[in-house]
C-alpha positions as CSV (number, residue, x, y, z in Angstrom):
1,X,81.8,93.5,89.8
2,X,82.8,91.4,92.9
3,X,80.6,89.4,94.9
4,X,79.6,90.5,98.5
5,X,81.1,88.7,101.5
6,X,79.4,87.5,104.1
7,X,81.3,88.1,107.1
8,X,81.3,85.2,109.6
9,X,79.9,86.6,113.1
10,X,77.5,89.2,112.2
11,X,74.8,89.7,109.5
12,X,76.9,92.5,107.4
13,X,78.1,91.9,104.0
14,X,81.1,93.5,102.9
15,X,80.8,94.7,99.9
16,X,84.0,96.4,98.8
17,X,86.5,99.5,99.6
18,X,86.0,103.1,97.8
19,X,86.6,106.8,98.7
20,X,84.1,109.1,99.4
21,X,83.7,112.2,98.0
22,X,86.3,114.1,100.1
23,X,88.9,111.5,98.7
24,X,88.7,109.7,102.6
25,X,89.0,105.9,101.9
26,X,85.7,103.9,103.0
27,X,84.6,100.3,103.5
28,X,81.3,99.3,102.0
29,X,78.9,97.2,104.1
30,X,75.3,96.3,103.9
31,X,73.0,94.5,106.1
32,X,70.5,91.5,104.1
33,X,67.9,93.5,101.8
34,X,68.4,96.7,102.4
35,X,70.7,99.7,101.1
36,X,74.5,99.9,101.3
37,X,76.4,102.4,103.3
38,X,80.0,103.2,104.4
39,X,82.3,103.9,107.3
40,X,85.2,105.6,107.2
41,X,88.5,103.9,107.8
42,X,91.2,106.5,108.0
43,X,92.0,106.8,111.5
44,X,89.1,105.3,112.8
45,X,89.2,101.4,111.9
46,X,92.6,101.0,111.7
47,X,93.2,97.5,110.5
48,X,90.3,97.8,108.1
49,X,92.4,100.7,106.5
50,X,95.7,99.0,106.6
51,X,94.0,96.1,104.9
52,X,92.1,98.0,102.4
53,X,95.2,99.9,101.1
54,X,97.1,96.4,100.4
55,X,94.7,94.4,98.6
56,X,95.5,92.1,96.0
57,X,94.4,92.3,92.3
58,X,91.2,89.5,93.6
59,X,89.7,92.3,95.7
60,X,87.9,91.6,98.6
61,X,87.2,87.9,96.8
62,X,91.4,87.8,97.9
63,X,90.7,88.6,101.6
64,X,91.7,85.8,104.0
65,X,89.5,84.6,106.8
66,X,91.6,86.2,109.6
67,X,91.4,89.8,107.6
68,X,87.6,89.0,107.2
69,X,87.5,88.7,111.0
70,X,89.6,91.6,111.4
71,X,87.3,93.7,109.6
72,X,84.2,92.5,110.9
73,X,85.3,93.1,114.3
74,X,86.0,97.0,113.9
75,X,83.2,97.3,111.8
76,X,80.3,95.9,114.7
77,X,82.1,97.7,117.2
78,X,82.2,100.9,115.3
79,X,78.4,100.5,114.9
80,X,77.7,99.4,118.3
81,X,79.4,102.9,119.3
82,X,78.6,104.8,116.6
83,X,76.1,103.8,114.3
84,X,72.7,105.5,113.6
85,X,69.5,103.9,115.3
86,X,68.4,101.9,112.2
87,X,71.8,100.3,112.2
88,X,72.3,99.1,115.7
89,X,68.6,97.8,115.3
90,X,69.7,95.6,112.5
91,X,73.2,94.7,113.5
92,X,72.9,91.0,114.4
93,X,76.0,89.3,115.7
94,X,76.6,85.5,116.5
95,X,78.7,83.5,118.2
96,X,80.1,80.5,115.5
């Protein structure tokens, strides 16, 4: 099992890519302590879907930092827009 990543600007952790049940492809995220959830990529984070779909046999341990960045910065943004209340609450970025 691979390792969560912390990603550089924010307090998520990326915590791999999956499908959910309707075969859509995901990315995995959590916040510190507390349980995992998943956004959608196709269609909606764009790069996080076109990275997802060519990663290398390392997983997201194989990620450079520019992709981690890439990532992070659709992710916060989707869950500044469209995240539920408790995730906006906890979203915490920072300015490195």
């Amino acid at each position: 099992m691979s390792k969560n990543i912390s990603l550089p600007k924010s307090n998520l952790y990326l915590t791999g890519f999956g499908s959910d049940v309707n075969g859509n492809r995901v990315v995995k995220l959590t916040f510190p302590n507390a349980r995992g959830f998943s956004i959608q990529t196709n269609g909606v984070l764009k790069e996080t879907d076109y990275i997802s779909d060519r990663l290398s046999k390392k997983g997201i341990q194989g990620l450079s930092d520019k992709q981690l960045k890439d990532i992070e910065k659709e992710c916060v943004n989707y869950i500044k827009s469209y995240g539920s209340i408790l995730q906006k609450k906890k979203l915490k970025t920072y300015s490195k």
